[in-house]
C-alpha positions in Angstrom: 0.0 0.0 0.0 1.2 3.3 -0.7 2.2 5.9 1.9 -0.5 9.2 2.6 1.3 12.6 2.3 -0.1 14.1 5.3 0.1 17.7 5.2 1.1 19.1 8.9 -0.3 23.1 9.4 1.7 24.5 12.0 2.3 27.9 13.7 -0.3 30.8 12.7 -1.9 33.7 13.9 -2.7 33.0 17.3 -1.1 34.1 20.4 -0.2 30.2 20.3 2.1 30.1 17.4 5.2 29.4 19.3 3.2 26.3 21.2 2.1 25.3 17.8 5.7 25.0 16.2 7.0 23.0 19.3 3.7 20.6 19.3 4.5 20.4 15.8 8.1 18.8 16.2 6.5 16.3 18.1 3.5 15.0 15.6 6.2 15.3 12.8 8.9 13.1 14.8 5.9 10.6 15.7 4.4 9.8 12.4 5.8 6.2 11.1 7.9 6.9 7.9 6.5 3.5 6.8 3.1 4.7 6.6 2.9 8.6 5.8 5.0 11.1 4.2 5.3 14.4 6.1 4.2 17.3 4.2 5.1 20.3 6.5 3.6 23.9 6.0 4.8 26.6 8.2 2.3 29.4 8.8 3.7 32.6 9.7 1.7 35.2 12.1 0.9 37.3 9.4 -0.6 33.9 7.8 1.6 33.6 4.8 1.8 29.6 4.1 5.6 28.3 3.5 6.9 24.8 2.3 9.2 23.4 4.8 11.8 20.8 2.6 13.9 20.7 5.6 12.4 19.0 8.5 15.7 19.3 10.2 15.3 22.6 10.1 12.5 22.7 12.5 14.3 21.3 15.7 16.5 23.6 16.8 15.0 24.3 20.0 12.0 23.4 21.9 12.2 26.7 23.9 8.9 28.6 22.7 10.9 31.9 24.0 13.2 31.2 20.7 11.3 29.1 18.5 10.6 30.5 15.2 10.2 29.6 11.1 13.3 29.8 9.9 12.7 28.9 6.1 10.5 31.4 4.3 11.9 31.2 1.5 9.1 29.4 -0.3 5.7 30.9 0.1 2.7 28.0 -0.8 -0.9 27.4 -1.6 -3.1 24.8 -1.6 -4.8 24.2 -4.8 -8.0 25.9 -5.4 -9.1 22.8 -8.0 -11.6 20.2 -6.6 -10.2 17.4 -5.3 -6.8 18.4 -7.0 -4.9 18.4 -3.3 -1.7 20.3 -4.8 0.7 21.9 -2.7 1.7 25.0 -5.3 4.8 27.2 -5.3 3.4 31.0 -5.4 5.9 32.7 -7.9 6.6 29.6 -10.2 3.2 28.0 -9.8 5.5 24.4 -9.7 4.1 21.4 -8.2 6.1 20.7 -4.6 3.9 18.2 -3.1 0.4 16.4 -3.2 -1.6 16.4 0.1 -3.8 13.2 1.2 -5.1 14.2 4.5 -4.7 17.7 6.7 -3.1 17.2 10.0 -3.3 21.0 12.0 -1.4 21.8 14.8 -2.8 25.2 15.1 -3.5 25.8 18.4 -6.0 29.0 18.9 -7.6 31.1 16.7 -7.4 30.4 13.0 -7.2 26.8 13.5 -8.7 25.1 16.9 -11.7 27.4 15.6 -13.0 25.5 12.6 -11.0 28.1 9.9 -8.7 25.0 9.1 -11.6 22.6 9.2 -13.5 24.6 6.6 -10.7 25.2 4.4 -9.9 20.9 4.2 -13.9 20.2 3.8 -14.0 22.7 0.9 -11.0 21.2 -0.4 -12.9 17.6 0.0 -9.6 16.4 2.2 -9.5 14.2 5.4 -9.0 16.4 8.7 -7.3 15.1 12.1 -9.2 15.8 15.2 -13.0 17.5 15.4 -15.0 19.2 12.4 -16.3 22.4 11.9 -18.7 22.8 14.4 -17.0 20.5 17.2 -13.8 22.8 16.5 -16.0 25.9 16.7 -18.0 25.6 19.3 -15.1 23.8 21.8 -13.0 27.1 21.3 -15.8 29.7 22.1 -16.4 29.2 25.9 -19.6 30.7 25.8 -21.2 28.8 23.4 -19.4 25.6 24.6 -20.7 26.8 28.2 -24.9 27.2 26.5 -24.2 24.2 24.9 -23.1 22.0 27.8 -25.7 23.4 30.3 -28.4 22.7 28.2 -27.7 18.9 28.6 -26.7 19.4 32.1 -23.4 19.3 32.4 -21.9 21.3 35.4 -19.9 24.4 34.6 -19.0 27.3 36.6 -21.6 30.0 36.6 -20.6 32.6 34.3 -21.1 36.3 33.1 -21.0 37.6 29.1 -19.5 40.6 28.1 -19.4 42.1 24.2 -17.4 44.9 23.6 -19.9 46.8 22.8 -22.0 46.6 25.8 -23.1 49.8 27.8 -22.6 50.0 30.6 -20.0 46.6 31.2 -21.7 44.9 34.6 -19.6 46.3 37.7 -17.2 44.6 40.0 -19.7 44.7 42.6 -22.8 43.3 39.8 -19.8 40.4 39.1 -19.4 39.6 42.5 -22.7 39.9 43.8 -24.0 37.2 40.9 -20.4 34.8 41.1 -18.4 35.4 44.6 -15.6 37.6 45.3 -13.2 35.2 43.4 -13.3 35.7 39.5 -11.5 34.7 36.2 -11.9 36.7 33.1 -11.0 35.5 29.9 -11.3 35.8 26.2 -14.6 33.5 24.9 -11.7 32.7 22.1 -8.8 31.6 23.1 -6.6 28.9 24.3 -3.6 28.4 26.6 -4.8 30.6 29.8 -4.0 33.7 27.2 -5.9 36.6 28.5 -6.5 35.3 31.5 -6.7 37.2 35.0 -7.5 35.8 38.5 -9.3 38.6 40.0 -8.8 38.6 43.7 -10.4 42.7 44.5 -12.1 45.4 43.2 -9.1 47.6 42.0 -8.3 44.3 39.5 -11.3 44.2 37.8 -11.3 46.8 34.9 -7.5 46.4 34.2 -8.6 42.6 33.9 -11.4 43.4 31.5 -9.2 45.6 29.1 -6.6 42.8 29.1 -8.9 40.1 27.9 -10.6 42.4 25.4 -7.4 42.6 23.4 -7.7 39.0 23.0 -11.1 39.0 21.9 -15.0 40.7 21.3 -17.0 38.5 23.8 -15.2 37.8 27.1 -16.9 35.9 30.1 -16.8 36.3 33.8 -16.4 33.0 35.3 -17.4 32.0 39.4 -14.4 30.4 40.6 -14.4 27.1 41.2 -12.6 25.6 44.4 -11.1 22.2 43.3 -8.4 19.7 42.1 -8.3 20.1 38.4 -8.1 16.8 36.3 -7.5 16.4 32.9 -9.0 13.5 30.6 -8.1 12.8 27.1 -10.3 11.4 24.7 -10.3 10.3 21.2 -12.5 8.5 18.4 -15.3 9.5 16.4 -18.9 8.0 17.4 -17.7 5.7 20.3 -15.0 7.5 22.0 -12.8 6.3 24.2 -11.4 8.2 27.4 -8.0 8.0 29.4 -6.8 7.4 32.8 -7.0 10.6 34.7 -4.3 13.3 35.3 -4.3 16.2 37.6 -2.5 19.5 37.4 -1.2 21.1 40.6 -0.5 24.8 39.9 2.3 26.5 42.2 1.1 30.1 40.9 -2.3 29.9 42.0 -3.9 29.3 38.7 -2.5 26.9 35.5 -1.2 30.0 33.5 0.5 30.0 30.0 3.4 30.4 31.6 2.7 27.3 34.2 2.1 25.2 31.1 4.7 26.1 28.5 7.7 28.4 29.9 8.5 27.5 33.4 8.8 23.6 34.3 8.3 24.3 37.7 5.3 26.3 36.8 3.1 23.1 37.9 3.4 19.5 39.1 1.5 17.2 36.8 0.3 14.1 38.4 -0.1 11.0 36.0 -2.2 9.4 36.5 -4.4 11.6 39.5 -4.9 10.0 42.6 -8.3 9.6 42.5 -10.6 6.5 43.5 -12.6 4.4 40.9 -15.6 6.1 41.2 -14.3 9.4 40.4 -12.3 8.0 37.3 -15.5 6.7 36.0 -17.5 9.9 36.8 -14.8 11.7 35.1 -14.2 9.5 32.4 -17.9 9.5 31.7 -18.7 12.9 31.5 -15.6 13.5 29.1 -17.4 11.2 26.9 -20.4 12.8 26.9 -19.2 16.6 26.7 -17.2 15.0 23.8 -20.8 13.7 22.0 -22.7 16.9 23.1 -20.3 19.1 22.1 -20.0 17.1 18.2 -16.2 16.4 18.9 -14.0 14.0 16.8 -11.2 12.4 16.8 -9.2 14.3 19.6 -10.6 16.3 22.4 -8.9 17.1 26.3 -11.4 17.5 28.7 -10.5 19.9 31.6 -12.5 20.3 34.9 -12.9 20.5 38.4 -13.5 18.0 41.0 -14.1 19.3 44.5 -14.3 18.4 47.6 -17.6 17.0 47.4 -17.1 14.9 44.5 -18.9 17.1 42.1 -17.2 18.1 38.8 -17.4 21.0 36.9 -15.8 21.4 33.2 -13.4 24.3 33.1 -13.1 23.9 29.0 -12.2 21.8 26.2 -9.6 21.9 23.7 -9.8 19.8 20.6 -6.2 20.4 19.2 -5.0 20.1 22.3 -0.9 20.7 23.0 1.5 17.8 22.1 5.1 19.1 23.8 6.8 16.8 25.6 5.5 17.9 28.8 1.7 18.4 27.6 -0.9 16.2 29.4 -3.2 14.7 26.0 -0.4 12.7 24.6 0.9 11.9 28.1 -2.2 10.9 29.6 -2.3 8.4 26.9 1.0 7.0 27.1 0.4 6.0 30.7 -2.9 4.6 29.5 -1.2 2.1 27.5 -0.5 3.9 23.8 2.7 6.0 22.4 2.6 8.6 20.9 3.3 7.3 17.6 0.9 4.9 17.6 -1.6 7.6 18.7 -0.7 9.9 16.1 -1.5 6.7 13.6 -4.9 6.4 15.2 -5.7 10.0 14.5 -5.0 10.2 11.0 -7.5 6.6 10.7 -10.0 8.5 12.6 -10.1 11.4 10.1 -10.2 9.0 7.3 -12.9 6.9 9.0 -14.8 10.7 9.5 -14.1 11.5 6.1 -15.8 8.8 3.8 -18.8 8.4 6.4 -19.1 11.5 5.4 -18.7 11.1 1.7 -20.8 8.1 1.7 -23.7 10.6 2.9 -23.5 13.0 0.3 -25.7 13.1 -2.5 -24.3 12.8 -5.4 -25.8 15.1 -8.5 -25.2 13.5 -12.2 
């Protein structure tokens, strides 16, 4: 059988593009040679796609303080002819490279968001992880938030703020409806970026600007007093879920920087000492926020579970991170499968996705 090209998106727009580059290095070093060719497109943060012929070239460092593109020296499209699949140099319009599935690491905006799921189901090509709307909705915490309490699944209570409203609800309007304790963050965005832990009044509005550079729609969240735990699931219609791990913040809250600068940032216990009956609570409501939410392939689920046994989802990500120290690919190594070999049964569950998919769609003579 011959081997897929598997195109690999990486970098981007978002305020995750360093994140995305190292997660990148990863997937690329785990795909099995004997089964795909790598295809590697470097998106810059001005969004300029680049062919990467050097793979060698991406590994310099893993230190997202330093990590950049270094080769932009040849600036790519993707075919706009159906079903055509053609990676195309810009200036000379030559032929580098023909694409059989899309594999993005775009963590963020412009690619966790369902822009890099749209572009692949235009371009009729298989996509690793969820779709359009899974991918959507997972990255907009307030729809995921609507979405999940309307099949009763616990979140903290929350507050919605567009920039345009007048007046914005006051500190004391916040704290009267969600407690003294409150995060802000951007509805879209990933990686704790934009994200305040307001402890006082005098935090509040310097909290609300911040996150508003991040995005139009922010929400006020309750905080929620609890261990947080992380499950990992993947598949299509009957997903499976991970053992359970549990992040211990040393700053008071997991921050971007807890996650991907500073290794003492937090302790990451794998797997989360937990009984049974919480792993199966846990485990099962991963797989349902998962179904509700129309996930595929790839999804983290992130909550709380507090002292009384009750959890609450914090969020989901459906490209979640895969650096070496990131919990999705971790959580299932401990569970019983490597990293290549879950990187293998991504790509199968976007092919598997794709021709259901195709095999539904009227066809017109």
């Amino acid at each position: 059988m011959s081997k897929l090209n598997v195109g690999v998106f990486f970098g981007g727009k978002s305020a995750e593009h360093e994140i995305s580059l190292i997660s990148a290095q990863n997937v690329i070093k785990s795909l099995d040679r004997k089964k795909y060719n790598p295809v590697l497109i470097a998106i810059d943060q001005e969004g300029q796609w680049f062919y990467q012929s050097d793979e060698e070239l991406l590994f310099v460092t893993d230190d997202p303080k330093k990590i950049k593109i270094l080769d932009k020296s040849t600036p790519v499209l993707l075919s706009p002819v159906a079903n055509d699949h053609r990676i195309i140099q810009i200036q000379s319009l030559e032929t580098l490279a023909k694409i059989d599935i899309i594999y993005p690491v775009l963590h963020g905006t412009y690619g966790e968001d369902g822009a890099i799921q749209g572009l692949a189901k235009m371009a009729n090509l298989p996509c690793v992880g969820c779709g359009i709307i899974g991918s959507s909705v997972g990255m907009d915490k307030e729809i995921m938030k609507r979405v999940l309490t309307a099949n009763e699944i616990q979140n903290a209570p929350y507050i919605t703020i567009r920039r345009n409203d007048n007046p914005y609800p006051s500190y004391e309007e916040a704290e009267a409806k969600l407690g003294s304790e409150l995060f802000v963050k951007p509805s879209n965005m990933g990686s704790s970026v934009g994200i305040t832990h307001v402890k006082q009044k005098n935090e509040y509005a310097k909290a609300l600007d911040y996150a508003f550079q991040y995005d139009n729609k922010i929400i006020i969240e309750s905080r929620v007093k609890g261990r947080e735990v992380e499950c990992a699931v993947m598949g299509n219609l009957d997903p499976k879920a991970s053992i359970v791990g549990e992040v211990i913040p040393k700053g008071g809250f997991y921050s971007y920087e807890s996650k991907y600068i500073d290794e003492d940032g937090a302790a990451l216990e794998v797997p989360a000492k937990i009984t049974q009956e919480e792993l199966k609570m846990i485990q099962d409501i991963s797989i349902k926020a998962f179904k509700v939410l129309e996930c595929r392939g790839i999804t983290r689920v992130d909550m709380f579970l507090t002292p009384s046994g009750a959890c609450f989802i914090n969020e989901i990500n459906t490209l979640p991170g895969f650096t070496k120290i990131s919990m999705y690919p971790t959580l299932w190594d401990i569970s019983g499968v490597s990293i290549q070999d879950l990187v293998d049964l991504l790509i199968n569950y976007a092919i598997e996705e794709h021709q259901d998919l195709e095999n539904l769609e009227v066809k017109f003579s």
